[in-house]
N, C-alpha and C positions, 0 to 999 in steps of 0.2 A: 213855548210859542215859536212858531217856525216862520219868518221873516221876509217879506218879500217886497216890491215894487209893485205897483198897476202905474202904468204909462203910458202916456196920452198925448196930443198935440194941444197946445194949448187952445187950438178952434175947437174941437171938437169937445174937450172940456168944457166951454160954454154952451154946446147945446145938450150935452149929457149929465149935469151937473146931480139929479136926481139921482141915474144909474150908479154913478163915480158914487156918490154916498151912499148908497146898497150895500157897493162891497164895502166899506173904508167902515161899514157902520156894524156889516152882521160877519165879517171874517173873525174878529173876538170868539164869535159859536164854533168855531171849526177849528181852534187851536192856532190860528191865523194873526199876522199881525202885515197889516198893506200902510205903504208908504206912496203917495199921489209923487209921480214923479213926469216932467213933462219933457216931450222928446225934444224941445229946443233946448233945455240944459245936460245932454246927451251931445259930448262932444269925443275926438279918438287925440290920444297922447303917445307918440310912440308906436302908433295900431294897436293901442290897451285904448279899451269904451273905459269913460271915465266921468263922472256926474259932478256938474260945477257946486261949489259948495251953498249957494244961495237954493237950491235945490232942496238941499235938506234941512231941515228941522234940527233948529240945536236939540242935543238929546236924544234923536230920533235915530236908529239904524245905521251905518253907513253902508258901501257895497258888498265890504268884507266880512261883513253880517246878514247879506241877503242870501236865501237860500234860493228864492225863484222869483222870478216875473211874472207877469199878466201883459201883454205888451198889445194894448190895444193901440199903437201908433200908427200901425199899418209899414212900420221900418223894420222889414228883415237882417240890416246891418248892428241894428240895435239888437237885435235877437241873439244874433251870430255872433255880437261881442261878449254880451251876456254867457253865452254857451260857454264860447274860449275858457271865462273865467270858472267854468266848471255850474254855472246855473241854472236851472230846469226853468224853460220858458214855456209859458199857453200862450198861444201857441208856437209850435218851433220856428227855425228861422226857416226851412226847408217850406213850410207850408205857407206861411207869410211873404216868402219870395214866388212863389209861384201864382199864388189867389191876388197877388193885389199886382199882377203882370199877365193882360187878359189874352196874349198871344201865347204864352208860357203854359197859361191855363189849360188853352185850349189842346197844344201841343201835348199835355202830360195828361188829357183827357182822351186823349185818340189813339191812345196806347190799348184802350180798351174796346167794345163793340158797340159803349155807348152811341146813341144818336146824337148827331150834333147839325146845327146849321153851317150851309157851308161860308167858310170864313179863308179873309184875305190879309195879308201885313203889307201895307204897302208905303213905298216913299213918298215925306210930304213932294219930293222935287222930280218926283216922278209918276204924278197922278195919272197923266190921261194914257202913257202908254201901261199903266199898273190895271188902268179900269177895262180894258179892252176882253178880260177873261171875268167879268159880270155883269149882272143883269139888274137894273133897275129893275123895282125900289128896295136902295139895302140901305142898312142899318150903321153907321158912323159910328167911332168911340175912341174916346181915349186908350192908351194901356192901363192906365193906373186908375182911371177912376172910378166913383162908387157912387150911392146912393141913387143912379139914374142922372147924374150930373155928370157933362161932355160925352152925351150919346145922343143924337141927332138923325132924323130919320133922311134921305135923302131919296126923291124920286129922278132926279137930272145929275150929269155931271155941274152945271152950274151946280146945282142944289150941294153935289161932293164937296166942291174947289171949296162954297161959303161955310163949310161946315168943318173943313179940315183947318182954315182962318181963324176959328173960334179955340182949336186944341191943339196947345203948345203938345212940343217935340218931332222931332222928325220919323218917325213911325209913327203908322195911324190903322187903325184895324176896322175891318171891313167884314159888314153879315149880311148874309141872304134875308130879307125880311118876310118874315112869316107872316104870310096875312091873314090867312083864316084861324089865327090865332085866337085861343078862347080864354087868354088867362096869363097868367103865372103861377107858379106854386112853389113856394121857399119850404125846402127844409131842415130842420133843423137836428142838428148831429152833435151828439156830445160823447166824447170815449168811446168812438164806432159806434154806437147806437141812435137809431132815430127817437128825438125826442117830440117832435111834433111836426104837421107839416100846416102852411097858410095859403090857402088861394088869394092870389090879390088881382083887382080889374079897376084900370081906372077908364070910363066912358068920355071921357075928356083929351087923352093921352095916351098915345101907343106905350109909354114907360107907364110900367103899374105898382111903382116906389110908392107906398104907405106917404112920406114926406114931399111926394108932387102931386099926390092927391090921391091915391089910389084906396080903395077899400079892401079892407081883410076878413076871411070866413075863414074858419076851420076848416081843414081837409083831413078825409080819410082814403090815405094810400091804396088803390086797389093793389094786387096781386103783383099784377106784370110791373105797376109801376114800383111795388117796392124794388122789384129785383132789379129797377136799371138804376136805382138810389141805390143799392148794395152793391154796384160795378164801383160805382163812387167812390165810393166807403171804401172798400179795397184797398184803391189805391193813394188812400190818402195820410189813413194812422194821423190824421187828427186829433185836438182837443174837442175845440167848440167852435162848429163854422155852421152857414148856410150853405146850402148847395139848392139851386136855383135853376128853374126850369120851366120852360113855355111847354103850352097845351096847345097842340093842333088836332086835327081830326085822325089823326093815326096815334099819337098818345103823347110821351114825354120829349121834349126836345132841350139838352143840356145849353145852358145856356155860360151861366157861372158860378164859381166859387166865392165866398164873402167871409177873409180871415177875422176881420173886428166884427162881426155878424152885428148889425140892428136886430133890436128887441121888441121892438115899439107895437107890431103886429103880432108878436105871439101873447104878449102881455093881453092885448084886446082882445083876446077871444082864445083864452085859455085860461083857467085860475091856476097858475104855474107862479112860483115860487124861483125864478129862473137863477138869479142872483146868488141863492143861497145852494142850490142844484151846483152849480157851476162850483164854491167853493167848496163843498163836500166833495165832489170830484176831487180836485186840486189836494183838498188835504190828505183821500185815501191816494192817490199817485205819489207822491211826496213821501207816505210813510209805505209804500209800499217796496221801495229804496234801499 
């Protein structure tokens, strides 16, 4: 059995509590053995990442027996400790720091020819001279945030100033908003390969998050669009992410990267086995070594 970690934040363990037991139940089938571990008992000693002992399980593993992580916390410094101590992380710290940093993102995406909306970084303390080079109505966001949660659409700078109010930190990221936007379409990447792609619309909300309401279909990639999801891919040498993209009338528009990727929509309209996909990866990488 080859020994590892899945690590979580304790929030989002309470609303994944189904998925967490997926793996924790069918990793035994893969020669696997996961330990639930939560990134609030993830603390650094010395700059050595180091797991408070209420963390573990009498009995169970400790660091010095884990061979890899699963680090769905969204903490690339958690990754990066991990690595130091010689750990194979899904995903790495490298990809974790950049996908859950949407200005980072964006920057390490325009390396490429991909299409992107055009996008701004700007100072909370420096709004009205930052807005002077955009055009109403754009699109507000946090850096770090996910699920359609601290992205607010703004047609006025009033509209800006209340929106930037609501999302702590002092950088705040700014997008051209796409209106004749027909969609979203998540896809899904596992070991450089597409595993499936979802159209989502929610007729209620410009965010088309599955979890604010949005509906999911099946989609099938045409041609062109595979090739600007394989710019993607490229440059990413990922595990298992989403890479997320609006549909305008000219075609795919990058939007973002999603390191803890949501399930919740490929599940509903695919009979995919995603859970157990995902460990069979990990076990053939691991003995691949």
């Amino acid at each position: 059995m080859l020994n590892g970690f899945l690590i979580y934040s304790i929030k989002d363990y309470e609303k994944n509590k189904w998925f967490i037991g997926e793996f924790l139940t069918k990793a035994n089938h893969f020669g696997l053995c996961l330990k639930l571990v939560f990134k609030e008992n993830c603390n650094y000693v010395d700059d050595t990442l180091v797991f408070e002992e209420e963390s573990l399980d009498s009995g169970v593993f400790s660091i010095d027996d884990c061979c890899f992580a699963i680090n769905r916390s969204r903490d690339a410094r958690i990754s990066a400790g991990l690595e130091q101590l010689g750990i194979r992380v899904f995903n790495t710290s490298r990809i974790t720091e950049i996908a859950n940093d949407k200005w980072k993102t964006y920057e390490f995406v325009k390396r490429s020819d991909v299409r992107t909306a055009n996008t701004w970084l700007i100072k909370r303390e420096n709004i009205s001279h930052s807005i002077e080079k955009v055009d109403f109505p754009i699109v507000v966001k946090s850096l770090d945030g996910h699920g359609g949660h601290d992205v607010y659409l703004a047609n006025s700078e009033k509209d800006l100033v209340i929106a930037c109010e609501k999302i702590a930190g002092r950088e705040i990221l700014v997008q051209q908003f796409i209106a004749d936007a027909l969609g979203d379409v998540r896809v899904y990447v596992m070991g450089g390969r597409v595993l499936a792609a979802v159209k989502r619309v929610n007729d209620d909300d410009f965010r088309a998050n599955i979890s604010l309401g949005g509906k999911a279909t099946a989609y099938e990639l045409s041609d062109g669009e595979q090739l600007e999801v394989a710019k993607v891919i490229k440059l990413l040498d990922a595990d298992f992410v989403g890479i997320d993209f609006i549909i305008d009338d000219e075609g795919f528009v990058f939007n973002e990267i999603e390191d803890a990727v949501g399930t919740r929509s490929l599940y509903s309209v695919y009979d995919y086995d995603v859970v157990s996909m995902y460990l069979e990866y990990i076990a053939d990488e691991l003995r691949r070594v």
